[in-house]
Biopython code that builds the backbone (N, CA, C, O; Angstrom):
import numpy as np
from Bio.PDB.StructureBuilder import StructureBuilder

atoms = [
    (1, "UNK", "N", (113.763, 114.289, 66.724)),
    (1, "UNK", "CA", (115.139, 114.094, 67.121)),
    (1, "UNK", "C", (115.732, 112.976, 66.276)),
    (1, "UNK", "O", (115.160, 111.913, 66.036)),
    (2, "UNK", "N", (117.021, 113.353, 65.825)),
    (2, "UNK", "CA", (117.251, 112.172, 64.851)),
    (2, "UNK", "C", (119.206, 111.829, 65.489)),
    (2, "UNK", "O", (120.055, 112.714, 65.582)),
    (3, "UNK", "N", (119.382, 110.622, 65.755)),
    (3, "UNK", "CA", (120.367, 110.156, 65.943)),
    (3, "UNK", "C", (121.074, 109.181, 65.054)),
    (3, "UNK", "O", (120.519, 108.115, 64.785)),
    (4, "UNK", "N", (122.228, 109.461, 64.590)),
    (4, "UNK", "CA", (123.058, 108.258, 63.679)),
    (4, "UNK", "C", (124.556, 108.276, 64.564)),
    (4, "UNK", "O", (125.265, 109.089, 65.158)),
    (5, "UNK", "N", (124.526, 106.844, 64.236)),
    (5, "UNK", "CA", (125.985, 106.595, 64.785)),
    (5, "UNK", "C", (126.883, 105.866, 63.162)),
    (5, "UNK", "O", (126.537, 105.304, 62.123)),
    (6, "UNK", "N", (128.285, 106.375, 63.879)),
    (6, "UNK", "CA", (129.027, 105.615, 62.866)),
    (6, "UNK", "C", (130.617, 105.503, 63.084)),
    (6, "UNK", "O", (131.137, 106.562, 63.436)),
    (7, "UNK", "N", (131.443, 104.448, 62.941)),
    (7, "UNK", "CA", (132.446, 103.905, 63.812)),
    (7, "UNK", "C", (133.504, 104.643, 63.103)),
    (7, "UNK", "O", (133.603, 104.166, 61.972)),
    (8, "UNK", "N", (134.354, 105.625, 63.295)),
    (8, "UNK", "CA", (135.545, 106.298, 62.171)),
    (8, "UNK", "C", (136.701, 105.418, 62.152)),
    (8, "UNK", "O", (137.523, 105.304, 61.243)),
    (9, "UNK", "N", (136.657, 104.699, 63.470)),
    (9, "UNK", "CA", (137.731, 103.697, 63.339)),
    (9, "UNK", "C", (137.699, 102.409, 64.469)),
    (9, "UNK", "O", (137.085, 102.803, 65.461)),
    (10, "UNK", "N", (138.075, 101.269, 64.601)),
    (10, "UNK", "CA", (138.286, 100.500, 65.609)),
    (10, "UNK", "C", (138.012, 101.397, 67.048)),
    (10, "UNK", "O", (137.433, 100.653, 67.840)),
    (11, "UNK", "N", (138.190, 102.452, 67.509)),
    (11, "UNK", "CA", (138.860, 103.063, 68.662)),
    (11, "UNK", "C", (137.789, 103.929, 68.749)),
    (11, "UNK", "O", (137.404, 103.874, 69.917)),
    (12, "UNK", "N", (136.968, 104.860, 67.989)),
    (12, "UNK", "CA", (136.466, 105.891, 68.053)),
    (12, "UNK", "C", (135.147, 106.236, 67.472)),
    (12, "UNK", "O", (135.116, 106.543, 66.280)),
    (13, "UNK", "N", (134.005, 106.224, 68.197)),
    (13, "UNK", "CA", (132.909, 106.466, 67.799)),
    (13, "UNK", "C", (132.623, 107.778, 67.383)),
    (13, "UNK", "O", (133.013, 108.619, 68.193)),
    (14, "UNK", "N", (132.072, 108.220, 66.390)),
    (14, "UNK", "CA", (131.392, 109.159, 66.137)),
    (14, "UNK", "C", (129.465, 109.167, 65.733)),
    (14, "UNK", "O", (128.868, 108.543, 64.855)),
    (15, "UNK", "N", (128.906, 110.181, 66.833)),
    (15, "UNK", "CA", (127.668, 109.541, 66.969)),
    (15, "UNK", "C", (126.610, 111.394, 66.941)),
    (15, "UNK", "O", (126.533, 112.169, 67.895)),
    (16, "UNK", "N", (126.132, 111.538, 65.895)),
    (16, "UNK", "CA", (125.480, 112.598, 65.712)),
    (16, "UNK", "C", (124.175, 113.463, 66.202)),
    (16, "UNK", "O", (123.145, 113.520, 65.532)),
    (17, "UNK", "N", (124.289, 113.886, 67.002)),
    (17, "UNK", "CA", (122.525, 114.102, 67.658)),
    (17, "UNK", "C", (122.058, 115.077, 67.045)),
    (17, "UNK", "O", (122.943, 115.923, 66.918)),
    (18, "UNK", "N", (120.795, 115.497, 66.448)),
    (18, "UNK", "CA", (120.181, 116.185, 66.146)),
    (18, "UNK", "C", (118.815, 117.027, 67.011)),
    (18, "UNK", "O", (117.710, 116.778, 66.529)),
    (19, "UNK", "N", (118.828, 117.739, 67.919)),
    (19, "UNK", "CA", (118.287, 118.386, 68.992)),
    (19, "UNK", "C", (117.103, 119.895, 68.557)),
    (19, "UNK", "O", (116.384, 120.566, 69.297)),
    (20, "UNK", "N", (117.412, 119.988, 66.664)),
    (20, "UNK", "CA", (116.699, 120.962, 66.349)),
    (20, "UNK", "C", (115.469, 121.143, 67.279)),
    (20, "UNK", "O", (115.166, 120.109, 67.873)),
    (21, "UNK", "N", (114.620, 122.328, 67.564)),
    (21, "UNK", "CA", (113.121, 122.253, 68.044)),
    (21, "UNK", "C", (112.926, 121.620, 69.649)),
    (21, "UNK", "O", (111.775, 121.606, 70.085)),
    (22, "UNK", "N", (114.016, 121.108, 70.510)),
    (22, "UNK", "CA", (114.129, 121.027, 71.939)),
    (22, "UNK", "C", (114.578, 122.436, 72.706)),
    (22, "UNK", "O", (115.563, 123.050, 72.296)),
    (23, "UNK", "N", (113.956, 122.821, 73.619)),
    (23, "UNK", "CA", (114.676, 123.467, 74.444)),
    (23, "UNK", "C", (115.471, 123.292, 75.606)),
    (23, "UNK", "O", (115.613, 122.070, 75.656)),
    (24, "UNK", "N", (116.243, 123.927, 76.840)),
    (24, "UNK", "CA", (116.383, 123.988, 77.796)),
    (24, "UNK", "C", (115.293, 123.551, 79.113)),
    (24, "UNK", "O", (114.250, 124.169, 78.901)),
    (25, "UNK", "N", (115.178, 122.830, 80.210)),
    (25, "UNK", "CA", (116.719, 121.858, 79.498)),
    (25, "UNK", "C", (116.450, 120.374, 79.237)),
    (25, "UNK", "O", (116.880, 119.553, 80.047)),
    (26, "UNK", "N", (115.784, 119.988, 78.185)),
    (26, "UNK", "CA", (115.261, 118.982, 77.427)),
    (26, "UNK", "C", (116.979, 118.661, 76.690)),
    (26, "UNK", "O", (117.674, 117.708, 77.043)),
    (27, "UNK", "N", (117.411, 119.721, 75.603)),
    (27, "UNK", "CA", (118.920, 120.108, 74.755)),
    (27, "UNK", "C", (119.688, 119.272, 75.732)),
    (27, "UNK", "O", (120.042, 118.294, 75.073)),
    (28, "UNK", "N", (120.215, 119.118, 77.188)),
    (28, "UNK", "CA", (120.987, 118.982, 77.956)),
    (28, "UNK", "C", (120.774, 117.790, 78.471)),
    (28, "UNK", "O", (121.642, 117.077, 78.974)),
    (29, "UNK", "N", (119.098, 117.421, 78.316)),
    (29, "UNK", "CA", (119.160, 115.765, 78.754)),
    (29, "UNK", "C", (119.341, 114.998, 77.686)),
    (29, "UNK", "O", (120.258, 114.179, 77.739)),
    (30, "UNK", "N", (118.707, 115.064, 76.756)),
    (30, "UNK", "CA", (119.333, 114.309, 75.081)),
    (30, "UNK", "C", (120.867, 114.230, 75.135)),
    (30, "UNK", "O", (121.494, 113.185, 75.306)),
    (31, "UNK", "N", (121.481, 115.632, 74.946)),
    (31, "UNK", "CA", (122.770, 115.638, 75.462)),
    (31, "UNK", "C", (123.764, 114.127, 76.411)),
    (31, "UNK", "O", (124.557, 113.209, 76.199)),
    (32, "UNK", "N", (123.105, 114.677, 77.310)),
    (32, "UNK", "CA", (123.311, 113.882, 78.427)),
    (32, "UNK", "C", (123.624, 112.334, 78.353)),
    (32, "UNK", "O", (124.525, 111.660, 78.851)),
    (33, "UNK", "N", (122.436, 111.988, 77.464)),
    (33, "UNK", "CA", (121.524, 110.545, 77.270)),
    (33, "UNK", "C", (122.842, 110.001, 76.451)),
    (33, "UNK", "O", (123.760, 109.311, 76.895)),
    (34, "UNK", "N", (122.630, 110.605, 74.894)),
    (34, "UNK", "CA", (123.623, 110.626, 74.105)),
    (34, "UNK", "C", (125.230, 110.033, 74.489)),
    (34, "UNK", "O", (125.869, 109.057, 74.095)),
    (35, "UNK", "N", (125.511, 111.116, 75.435)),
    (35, "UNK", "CA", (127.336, 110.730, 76.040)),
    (35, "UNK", "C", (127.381, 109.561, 76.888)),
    (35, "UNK", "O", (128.442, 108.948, 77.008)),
    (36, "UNK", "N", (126.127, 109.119, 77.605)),
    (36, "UNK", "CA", (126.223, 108.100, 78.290)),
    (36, "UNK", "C", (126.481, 106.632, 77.303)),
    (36, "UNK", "O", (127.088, 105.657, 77.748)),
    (37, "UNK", "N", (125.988, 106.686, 76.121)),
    (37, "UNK", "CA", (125.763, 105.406, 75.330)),
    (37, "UNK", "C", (126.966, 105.645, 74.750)),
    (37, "UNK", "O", (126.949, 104.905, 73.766)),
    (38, "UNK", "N", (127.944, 106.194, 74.757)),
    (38, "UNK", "CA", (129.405, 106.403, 74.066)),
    (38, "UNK", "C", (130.724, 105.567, 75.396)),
    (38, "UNK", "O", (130.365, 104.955, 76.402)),
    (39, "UNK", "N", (131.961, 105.766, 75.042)),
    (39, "UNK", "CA", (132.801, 105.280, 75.891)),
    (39, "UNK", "C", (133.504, 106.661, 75.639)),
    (39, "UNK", "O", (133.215, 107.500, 74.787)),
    (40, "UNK", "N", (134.803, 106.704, 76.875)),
    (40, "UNK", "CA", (135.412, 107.648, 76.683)),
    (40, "UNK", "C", (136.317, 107.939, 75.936)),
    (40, "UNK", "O", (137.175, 107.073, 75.765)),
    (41, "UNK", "N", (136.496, 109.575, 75.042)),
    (41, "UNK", "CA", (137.524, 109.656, 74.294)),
    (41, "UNK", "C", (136.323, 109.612, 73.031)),
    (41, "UNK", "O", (136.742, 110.233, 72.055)),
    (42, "UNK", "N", (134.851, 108.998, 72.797)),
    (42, "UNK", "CA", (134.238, 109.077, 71.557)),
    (42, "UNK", "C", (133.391, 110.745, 71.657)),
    (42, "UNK", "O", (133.086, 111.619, 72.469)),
    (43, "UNK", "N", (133.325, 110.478, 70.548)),
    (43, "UNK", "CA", (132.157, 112.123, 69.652)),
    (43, "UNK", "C", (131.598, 112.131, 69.732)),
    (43, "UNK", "O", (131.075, 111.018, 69.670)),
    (44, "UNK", "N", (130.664, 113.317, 70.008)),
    (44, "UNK", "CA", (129.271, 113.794, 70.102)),
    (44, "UNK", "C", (128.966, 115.154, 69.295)),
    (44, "UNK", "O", (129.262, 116.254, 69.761)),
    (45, "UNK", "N", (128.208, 114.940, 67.759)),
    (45, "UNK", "CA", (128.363, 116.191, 67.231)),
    (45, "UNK", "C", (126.888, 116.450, 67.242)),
    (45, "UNK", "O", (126.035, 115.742, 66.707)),
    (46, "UNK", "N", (126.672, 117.681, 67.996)),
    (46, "UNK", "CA", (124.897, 118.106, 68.022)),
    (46, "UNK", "C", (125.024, 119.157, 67.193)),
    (46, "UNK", "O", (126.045, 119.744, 66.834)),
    (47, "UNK", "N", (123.769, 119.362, 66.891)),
    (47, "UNK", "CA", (123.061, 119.796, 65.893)),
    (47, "UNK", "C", (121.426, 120.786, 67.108)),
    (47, "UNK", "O", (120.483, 120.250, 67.691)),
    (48, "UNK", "N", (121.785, 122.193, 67.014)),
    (48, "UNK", "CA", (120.899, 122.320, 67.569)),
    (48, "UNK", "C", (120.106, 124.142, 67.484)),
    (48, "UNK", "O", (120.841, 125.111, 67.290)),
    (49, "UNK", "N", (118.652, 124.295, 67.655)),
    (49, "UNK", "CA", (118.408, 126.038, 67.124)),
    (49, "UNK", "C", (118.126, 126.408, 68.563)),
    (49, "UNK", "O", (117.341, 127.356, 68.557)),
    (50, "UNK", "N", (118.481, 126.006, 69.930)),
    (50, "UNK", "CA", (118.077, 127.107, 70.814)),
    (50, "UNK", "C", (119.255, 128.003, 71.064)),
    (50, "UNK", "O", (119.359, 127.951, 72.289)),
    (51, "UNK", "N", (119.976, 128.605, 70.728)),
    (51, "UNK", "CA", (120.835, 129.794, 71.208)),
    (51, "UNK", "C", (121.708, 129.533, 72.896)),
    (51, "UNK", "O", (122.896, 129.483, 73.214)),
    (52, "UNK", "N", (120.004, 129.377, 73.912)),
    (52, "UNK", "CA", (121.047, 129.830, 75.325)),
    (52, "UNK", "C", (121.974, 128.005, 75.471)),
    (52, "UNK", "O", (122.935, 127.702, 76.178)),
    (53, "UNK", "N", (121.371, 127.355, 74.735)),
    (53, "UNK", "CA", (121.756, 125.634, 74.951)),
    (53, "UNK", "C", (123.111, 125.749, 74.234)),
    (53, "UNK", "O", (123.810, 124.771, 74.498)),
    (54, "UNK", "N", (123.734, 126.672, 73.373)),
    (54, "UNK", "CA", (124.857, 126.477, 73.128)),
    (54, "UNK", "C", (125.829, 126.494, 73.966)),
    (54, "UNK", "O", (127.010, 126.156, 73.883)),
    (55, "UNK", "N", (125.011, 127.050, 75.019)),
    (55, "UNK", "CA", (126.110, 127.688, 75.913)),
    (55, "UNK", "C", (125.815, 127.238, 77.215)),
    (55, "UNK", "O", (126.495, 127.710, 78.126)),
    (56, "UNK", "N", (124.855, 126.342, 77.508)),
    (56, "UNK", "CA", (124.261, 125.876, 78.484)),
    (56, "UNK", "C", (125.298, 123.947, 78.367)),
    (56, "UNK", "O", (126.219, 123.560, 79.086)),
    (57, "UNK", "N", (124.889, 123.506, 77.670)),
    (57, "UNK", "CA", (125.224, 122.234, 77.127)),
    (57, "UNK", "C", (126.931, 122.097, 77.183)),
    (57, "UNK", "O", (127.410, 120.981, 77.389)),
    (58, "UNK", "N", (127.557, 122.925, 77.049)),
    (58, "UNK", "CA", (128.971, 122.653, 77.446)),
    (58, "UNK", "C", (129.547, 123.187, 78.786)),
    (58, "UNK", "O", (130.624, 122.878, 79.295)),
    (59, "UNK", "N", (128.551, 124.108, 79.282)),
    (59, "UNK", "CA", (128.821, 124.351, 80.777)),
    (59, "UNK", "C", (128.547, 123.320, 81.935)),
    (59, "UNK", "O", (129.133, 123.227, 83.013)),
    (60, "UNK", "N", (126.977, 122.186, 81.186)),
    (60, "UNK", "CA", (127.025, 121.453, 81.815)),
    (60, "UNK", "C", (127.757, 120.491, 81.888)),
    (60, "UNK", "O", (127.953, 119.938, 82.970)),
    (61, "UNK", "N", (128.272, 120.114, 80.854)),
    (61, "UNK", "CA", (128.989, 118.890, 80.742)),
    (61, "UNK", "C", (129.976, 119.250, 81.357)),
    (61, "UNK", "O", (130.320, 118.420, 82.198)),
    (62, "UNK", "N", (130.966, 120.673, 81.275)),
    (62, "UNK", "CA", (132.000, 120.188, 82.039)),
    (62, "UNK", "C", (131.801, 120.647, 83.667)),
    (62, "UNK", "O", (132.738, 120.655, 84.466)),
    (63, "UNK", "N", (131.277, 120.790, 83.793)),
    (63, "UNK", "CA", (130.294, 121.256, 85.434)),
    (63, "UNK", "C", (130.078, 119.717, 85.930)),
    (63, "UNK", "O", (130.287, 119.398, 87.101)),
    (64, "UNK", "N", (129.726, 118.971, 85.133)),
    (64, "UNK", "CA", (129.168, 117.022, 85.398)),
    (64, "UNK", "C", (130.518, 116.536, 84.995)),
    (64, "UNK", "O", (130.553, 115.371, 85.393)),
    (65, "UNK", "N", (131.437, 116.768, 84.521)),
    (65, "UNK", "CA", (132.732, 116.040, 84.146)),
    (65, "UNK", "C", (132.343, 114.884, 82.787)),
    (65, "UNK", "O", (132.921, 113.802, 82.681)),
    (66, "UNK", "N", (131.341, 115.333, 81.887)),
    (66, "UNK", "CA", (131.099, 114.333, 80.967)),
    (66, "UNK", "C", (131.458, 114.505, 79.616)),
    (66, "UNK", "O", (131.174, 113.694, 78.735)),
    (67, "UNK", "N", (132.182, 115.724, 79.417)),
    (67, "UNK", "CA", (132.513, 116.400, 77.908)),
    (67, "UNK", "C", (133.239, 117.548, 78.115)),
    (67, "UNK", "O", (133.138, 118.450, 78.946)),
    (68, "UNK", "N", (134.300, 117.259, 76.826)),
    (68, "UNK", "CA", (134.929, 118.111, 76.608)),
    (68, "UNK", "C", (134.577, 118.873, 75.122)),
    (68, "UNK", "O", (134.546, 118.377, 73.995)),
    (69, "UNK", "N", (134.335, 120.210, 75.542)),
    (69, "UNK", "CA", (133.924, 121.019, 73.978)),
    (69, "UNK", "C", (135.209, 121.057, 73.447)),
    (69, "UNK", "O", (136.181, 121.565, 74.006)),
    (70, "UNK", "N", (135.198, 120.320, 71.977)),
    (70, "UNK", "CA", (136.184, 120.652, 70.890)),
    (70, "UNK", "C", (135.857, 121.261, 70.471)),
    (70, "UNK", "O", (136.791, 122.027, 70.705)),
    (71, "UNK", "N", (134.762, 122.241, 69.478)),
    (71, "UNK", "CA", (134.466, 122.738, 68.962)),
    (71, "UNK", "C", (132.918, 123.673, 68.856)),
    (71, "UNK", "O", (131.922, 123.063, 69.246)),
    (72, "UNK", "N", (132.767, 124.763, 68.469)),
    (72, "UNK", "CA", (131.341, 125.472, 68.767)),
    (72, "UNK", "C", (131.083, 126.045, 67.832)),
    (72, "UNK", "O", (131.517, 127.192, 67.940)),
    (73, "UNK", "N", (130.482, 125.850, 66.714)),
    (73, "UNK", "CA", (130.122, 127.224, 65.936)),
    (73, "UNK", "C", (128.444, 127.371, 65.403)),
    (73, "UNK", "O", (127.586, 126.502, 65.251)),
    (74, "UNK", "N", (128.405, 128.716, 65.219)),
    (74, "UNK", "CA", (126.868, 129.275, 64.549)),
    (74, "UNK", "C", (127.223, 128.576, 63.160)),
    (74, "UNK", "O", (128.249, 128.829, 62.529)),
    (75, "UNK", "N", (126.014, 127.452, 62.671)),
    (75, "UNK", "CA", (126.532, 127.544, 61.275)),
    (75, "UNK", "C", (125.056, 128.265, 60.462)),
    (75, "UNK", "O", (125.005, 128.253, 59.232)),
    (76, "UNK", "N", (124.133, 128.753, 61.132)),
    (76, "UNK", "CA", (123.401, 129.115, 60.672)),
    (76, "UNK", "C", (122.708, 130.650, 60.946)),
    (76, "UNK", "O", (121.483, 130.759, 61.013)),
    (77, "UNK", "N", (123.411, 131.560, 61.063)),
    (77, "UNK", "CA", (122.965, 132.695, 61.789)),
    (77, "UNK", "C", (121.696, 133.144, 61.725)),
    (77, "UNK", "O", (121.216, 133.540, 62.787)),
    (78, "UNK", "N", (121.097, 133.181, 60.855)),
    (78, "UNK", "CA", (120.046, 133.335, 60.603)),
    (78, "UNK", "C", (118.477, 132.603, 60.771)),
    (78, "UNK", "O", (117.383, 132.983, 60.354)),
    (79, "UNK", "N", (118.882, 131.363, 61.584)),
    (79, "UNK", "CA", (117.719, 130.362, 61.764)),
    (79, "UNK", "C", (118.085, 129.868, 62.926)),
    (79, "UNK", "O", (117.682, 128.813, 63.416)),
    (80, "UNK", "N", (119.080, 130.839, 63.521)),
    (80, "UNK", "CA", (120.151, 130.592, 65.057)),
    (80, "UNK", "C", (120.495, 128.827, 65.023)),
    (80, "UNK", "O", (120.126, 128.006, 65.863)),
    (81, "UNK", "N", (121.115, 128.633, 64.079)),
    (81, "UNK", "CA", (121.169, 126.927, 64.785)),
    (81, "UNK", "C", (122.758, 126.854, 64.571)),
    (81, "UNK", "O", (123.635, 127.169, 63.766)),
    (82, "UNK", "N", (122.574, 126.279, 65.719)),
    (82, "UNK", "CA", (124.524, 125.665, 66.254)),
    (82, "UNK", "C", (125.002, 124.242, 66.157)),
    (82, "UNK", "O", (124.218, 123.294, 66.127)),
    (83, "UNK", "N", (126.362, 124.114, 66.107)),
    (83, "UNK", "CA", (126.724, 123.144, 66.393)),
    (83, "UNK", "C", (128.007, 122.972, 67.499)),
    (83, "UNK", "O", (128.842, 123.794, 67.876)),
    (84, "UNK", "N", (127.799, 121.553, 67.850)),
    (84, "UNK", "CA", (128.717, 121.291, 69.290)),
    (84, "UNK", "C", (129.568, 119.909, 68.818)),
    (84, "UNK", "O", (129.142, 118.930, 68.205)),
    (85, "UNK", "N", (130.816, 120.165, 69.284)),
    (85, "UNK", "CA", (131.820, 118.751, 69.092)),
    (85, "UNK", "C", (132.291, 118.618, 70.251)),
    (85, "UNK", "O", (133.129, 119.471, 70.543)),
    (86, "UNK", "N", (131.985, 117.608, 71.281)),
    (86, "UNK", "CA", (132.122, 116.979, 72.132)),
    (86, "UNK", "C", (132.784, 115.653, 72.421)),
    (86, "UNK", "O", (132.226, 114.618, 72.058)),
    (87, "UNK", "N", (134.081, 115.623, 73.130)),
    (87, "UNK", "CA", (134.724, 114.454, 73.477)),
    (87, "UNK", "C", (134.367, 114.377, 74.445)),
    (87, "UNK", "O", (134.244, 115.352, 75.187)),
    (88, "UNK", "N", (133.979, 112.768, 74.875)),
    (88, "UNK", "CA", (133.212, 112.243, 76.074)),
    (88, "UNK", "C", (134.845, 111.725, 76.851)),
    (88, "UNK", "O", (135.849, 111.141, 76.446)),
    (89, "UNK", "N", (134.349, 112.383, 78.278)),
    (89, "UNK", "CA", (135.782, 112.471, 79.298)),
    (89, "UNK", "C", (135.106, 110.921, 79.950)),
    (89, "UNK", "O", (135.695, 110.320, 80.848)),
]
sb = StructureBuilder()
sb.init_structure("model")
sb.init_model(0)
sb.init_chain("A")
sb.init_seg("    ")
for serial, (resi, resn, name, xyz) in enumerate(atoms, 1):
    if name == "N":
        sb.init_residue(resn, " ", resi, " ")
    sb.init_atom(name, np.array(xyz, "f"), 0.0, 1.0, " ", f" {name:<3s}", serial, name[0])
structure = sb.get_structure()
């Protein structure tokens, strides 16, 4: 699991999780862990190959009130790995 953070501005964290090789629901506590060490209104961009966690990981968050999905896409179809852009509510 590899995590970097990095400040885009005075106001706004952007902080990268890398979740490759975790499953369900391991994906959702990293997740989890992740948004807690942020303030609200900062980023959370994961990086991740289980498939049902794409879709698991933003149901939870907004099911827990801890994220908002900006963004979702397959960037890898073929090695199933996704990515998630998350504003922490």
């Amino acid at each position: 699991m590899l995590v970097k953070s990095s400040k885009k501005d005075l106001r706004i964290m952007l902080k990268n999780l890398d979740i490759k090789g975790k499953v369900c629901p391991m994906t959702f506590v990293y997740t989890k862990l992740s948004l807690e060490e942020l303030d609200q209104g900062d980023i959370l961009e994961v990086i991740l190959d289980f498939p049902p966690a794409a879709k698991n990981i933003p149901e939870n968050c907004n099911r827990q009130n801890l994220a908002e999905l900006m963004e979702k896409k397959e960037i890898d179809p073929e090695e199933g790995i996704w990515f998630l852009k998350l504003k922490k509510l």
